[in-house]
MARMIBA-667031 format. One record per residue: residue in one letter; x, y, z of N, C-alpha, C in turn. Coordinates in steps of 0.02 Angstrom, whole numbers, plus 32768, in hexadecimal, padded with zeros to 4 digits. Example, Ala and Ser with C-alpha at 12.3 -4.5 7.8 and 13.67 -1.06 7.14 Angstrom:
residues 2
A82947EE4818682677F1F818682947F5B8186
S82827F90816282AC7FCB816582858002818A
//
This chain:
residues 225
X3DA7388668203DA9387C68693DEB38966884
X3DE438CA68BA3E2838D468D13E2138C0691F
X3E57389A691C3E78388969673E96389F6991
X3E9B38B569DC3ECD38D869FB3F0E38C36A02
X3F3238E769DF3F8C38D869DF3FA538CE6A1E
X3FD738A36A353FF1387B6A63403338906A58
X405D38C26A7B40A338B16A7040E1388D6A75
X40C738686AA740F038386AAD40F637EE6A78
X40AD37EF6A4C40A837C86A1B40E837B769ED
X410937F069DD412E37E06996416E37BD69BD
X417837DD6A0241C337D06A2141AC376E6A33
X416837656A42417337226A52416E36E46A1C
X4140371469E3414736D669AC417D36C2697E
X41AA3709698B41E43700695B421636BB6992
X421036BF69DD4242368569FC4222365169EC
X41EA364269E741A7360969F341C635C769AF
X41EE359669D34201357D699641B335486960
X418735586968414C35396943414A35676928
X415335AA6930413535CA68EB417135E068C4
X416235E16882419335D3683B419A362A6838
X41BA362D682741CB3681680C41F3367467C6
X41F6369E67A0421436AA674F41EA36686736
X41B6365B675141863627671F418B361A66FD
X418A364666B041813642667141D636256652
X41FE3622667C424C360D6668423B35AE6666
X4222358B668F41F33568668541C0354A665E
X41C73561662E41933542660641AF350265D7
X417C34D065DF4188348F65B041AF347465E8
X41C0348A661541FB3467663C41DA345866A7
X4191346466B54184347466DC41A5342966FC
X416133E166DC419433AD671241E43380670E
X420E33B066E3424E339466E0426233B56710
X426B33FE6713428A34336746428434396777
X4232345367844220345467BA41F4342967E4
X41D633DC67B241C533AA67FF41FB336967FD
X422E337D67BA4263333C67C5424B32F9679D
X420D32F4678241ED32BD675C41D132C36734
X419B328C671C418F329B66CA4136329A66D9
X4121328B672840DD328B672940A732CF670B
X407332B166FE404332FF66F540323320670F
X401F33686701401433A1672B3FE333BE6726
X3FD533C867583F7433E167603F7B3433676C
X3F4E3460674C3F44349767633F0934B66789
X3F2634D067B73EC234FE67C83EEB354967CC
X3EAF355D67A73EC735AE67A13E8B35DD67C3
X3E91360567F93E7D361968393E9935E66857
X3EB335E268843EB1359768C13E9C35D56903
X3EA83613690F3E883625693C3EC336136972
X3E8E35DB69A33EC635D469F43EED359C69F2
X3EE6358069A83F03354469A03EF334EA69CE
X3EB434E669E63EA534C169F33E8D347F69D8
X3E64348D69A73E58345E695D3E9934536946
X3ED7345969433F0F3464690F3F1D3428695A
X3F443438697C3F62341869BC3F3D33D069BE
X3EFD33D469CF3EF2338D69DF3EEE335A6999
X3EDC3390695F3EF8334D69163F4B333A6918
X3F70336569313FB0334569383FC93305696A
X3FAA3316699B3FB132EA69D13F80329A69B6
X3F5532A4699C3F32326569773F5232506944
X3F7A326169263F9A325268E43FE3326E68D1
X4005325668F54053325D68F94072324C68B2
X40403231686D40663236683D4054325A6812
X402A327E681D402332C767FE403C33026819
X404D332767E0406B337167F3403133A267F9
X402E33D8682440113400682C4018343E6829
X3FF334726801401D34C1680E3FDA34E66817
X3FE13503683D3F9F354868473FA6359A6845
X3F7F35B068043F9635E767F43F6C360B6810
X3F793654682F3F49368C68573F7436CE682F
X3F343708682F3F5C373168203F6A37536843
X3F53375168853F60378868C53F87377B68F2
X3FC5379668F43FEE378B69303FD037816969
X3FAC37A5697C3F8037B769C43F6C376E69CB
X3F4E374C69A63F20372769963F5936D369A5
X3F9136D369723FB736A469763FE7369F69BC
X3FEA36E569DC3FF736EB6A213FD136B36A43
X3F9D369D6A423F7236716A773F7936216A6A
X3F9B36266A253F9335D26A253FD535CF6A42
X3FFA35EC6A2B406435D86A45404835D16A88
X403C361D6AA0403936096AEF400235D06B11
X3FDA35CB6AEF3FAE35906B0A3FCA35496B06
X400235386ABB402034FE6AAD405735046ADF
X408B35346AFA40C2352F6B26410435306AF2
X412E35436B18414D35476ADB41A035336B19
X41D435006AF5420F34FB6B1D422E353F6B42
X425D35476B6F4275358B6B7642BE357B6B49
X42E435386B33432035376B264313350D6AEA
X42FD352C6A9D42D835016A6E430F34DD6A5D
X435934E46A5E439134C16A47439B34876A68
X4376346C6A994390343F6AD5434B341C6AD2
X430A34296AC542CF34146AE942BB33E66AAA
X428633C86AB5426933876A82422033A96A86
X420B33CD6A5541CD33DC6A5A418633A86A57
X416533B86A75412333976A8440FD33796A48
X410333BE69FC40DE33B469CE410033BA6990
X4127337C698C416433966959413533926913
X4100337B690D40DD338068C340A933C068C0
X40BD33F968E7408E343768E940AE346768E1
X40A9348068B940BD34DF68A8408E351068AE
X40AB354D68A2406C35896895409435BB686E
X407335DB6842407736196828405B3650682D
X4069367B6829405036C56834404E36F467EE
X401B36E067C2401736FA67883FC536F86781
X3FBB372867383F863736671C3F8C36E366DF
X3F3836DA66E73F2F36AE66C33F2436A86670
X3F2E36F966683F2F3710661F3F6236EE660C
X3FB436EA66333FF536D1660B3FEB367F6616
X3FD3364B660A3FD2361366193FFE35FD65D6
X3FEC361365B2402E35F86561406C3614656D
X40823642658B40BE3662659B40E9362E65D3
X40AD3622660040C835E0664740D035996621
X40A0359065F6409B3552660240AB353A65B4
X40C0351D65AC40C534F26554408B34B86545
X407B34BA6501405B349164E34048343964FF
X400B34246526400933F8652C402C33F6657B
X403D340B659B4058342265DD403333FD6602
X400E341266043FC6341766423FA733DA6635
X3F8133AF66573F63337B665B3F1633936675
X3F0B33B766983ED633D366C53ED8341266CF
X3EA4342B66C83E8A347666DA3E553475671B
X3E63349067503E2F3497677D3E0934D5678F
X3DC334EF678B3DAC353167953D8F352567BB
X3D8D352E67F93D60354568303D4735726856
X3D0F35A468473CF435C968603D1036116857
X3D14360868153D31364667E93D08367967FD
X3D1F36B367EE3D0036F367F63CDF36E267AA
X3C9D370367D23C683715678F3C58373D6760
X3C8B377967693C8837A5673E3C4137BD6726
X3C1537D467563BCF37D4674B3BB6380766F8
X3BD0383867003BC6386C66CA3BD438516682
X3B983852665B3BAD383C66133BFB385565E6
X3C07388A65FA3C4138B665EA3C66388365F7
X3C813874662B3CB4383C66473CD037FA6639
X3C8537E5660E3C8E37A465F93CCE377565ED
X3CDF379A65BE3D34378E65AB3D4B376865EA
X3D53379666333D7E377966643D6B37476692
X3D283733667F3D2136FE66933D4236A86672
X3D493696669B3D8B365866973D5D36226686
X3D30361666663D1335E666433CF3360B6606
X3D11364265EE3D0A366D65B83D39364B656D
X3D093665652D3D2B362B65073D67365064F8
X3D8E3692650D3DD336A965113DE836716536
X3DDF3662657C3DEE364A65AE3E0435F26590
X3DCE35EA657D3DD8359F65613E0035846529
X3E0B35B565033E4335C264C63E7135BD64EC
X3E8C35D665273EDD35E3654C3EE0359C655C
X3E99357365763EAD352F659B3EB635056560
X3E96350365133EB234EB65003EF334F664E0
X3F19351E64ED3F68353164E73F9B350164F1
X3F7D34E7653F3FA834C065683F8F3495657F
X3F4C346365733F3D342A657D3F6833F9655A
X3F5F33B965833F753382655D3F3333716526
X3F4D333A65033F14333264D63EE0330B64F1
X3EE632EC651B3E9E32D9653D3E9A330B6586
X3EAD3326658A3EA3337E65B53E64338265D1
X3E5A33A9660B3E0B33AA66113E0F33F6664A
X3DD6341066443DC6343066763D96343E66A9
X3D99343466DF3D5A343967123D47346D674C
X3D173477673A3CF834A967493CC134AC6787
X3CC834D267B73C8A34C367D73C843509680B
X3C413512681E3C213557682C3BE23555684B
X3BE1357C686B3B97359968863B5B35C7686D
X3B8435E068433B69361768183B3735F067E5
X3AF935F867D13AE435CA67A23ADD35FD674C
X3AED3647675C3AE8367367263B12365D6703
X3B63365F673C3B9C365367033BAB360266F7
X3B7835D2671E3B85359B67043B67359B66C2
X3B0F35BC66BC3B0435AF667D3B2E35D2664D
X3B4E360666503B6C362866223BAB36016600
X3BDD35C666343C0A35B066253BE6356B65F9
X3B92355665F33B8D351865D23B91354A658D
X3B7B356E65903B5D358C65523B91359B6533
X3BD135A6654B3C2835BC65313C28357764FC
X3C16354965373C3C350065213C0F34E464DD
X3BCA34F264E63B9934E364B33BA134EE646B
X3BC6352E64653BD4355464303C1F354A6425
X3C4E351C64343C7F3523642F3C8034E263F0
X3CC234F063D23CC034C8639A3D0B349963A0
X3D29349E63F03D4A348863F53D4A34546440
X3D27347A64783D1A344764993CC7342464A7
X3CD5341064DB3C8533E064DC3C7B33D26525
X3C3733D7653D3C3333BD657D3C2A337165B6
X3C68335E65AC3C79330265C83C3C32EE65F3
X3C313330662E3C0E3317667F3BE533586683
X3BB8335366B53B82337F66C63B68338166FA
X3B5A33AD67223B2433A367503B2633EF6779
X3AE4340567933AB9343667A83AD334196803
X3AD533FB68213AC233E168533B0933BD686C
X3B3C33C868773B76339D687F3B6B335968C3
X3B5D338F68DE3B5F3361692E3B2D3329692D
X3AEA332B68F33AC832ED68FD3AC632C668C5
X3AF332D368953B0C32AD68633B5232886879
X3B3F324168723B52320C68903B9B31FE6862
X3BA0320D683D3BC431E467FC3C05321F67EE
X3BE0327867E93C1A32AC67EF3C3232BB6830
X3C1332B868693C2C32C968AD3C50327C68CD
X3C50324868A53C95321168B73CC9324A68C7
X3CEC323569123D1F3259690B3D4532A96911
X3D0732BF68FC3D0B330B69003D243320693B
X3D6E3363692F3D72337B696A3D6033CD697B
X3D3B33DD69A13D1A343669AF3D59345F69C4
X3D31346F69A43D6634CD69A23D4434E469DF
X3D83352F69FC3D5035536A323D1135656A19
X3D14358769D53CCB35A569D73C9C356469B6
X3C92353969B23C7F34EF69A93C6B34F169EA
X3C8B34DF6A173C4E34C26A583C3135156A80
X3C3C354E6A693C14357F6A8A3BDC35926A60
X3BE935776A173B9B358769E33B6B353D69F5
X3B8135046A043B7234D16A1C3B4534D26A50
X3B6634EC6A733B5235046ABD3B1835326AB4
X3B0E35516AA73AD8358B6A7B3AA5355B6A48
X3AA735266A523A8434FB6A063A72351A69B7
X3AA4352369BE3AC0354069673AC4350D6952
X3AA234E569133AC534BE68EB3B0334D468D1
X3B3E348668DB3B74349A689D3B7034806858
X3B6D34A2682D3B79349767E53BCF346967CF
X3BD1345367AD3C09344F678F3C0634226757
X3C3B3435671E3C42340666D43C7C33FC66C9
X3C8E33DB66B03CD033BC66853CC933CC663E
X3D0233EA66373CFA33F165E83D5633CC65C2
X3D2633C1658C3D6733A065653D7233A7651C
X3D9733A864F63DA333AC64A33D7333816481
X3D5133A0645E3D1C336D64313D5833406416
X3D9B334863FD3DB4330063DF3DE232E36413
X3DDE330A645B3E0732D3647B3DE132A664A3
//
């Protein structure tokens, strides 16, 4: 997928004090350094406009949050949608348990150290439709090898989509896997009573919604954790 380049992108995310730059200097060290505590840290990798990411922070002030995108263009819309201080040395930010990164999700062992991560969040991943591609799809068992890199040991990842090709494709990852297992389930999010406790929609969540798309989504977890 290519996106139209934004130039003013790089000049505003590099001031934007939420997003982390030299990331990978960081690693093993994300909530000593950079949220100041010892709470856990959730990932969603796409976050897109950062809306899902924002309102789990604001619900849960003792979790850390980081949202990785790989498109500047792309991470352009959440900074500017979140606001950002004009004098970051002086101001008390809004969302002190939220970051973002601007990386490919191939380096997640390079960012992140062993057991890091508490949570993985995928929402409405690109589908990588073409069998060729498989690989880059992010519930691919490459993909799931990287999450277990940096899960904690009771770690989990959740998943959820409109797509029902690449949902079945991601049970069938998990089916065959000899390392994780599938916790939760469901074809139908919005009228399953028990997984939609709680749930918060993404933009493209209430416009496939809106369209009466079922959402899919699963939890997956370590067969021994």
């Amino acid at each position: 997928m290519r996106l139209r380049n934004i130039p003013r992108a790089e000049h505003v995310l590099t001031a934007c004090p939420y997003v982390i730059k030299n990331e990978a200097s960081y690693r093993g060290k994300w909530a000593g350094q950079i949220f100041a505590n010892t709470n856990p840290i959730h990932l969603e990798i796409g976050m897109g406009k950062g809306r899902f990411l924002t309102a789990l922070s604001k619900q849960n002030p003792d979790i850390n949050y980081i949202g990785i995108e790989r498109y500047s263009s792309v991470l352009l819309r959440a900074v500017e949608r979140l606001g950002q201080p004009d004098k970051p040395e002086t101001e008390t930010y809004a969302f002190p348990n939220l970051r973002f990164v601007c990386m490919n999700a191939e380096e997640l062992a390079r960012v992140f150290a062993p057991q890091e991560i508490g949570r993985i969040y995928l929402n409405f991943s690109d589908p990588w439709p073409k069998a060729r591609h498989a690989r880059r799809r992010l519930t691919s068992k490459e993909y799931f090898a990287r999450y277990d890199s940096i899960l904690s040991e009771n770690g989990q990842v959740e998943f959820k989509t409109d797509n029902r090709s690449l949902f079945d494709f991601s049970i069938s990852v998990l089916k065959e896997s000899e390392v994780w297992k599938i916790a939760a389930c469901t074809y139908d999010l919005h009228q399953d009573t028990v997984m939609n406790e709680g749930n918060i929609m993404t933009e493209y969540e209430e416009k496939f919604s809106s369209m009466n798309h079922p959402i899919c989504k699963l939890i997956a977890k370590r067969q021994s954790g």
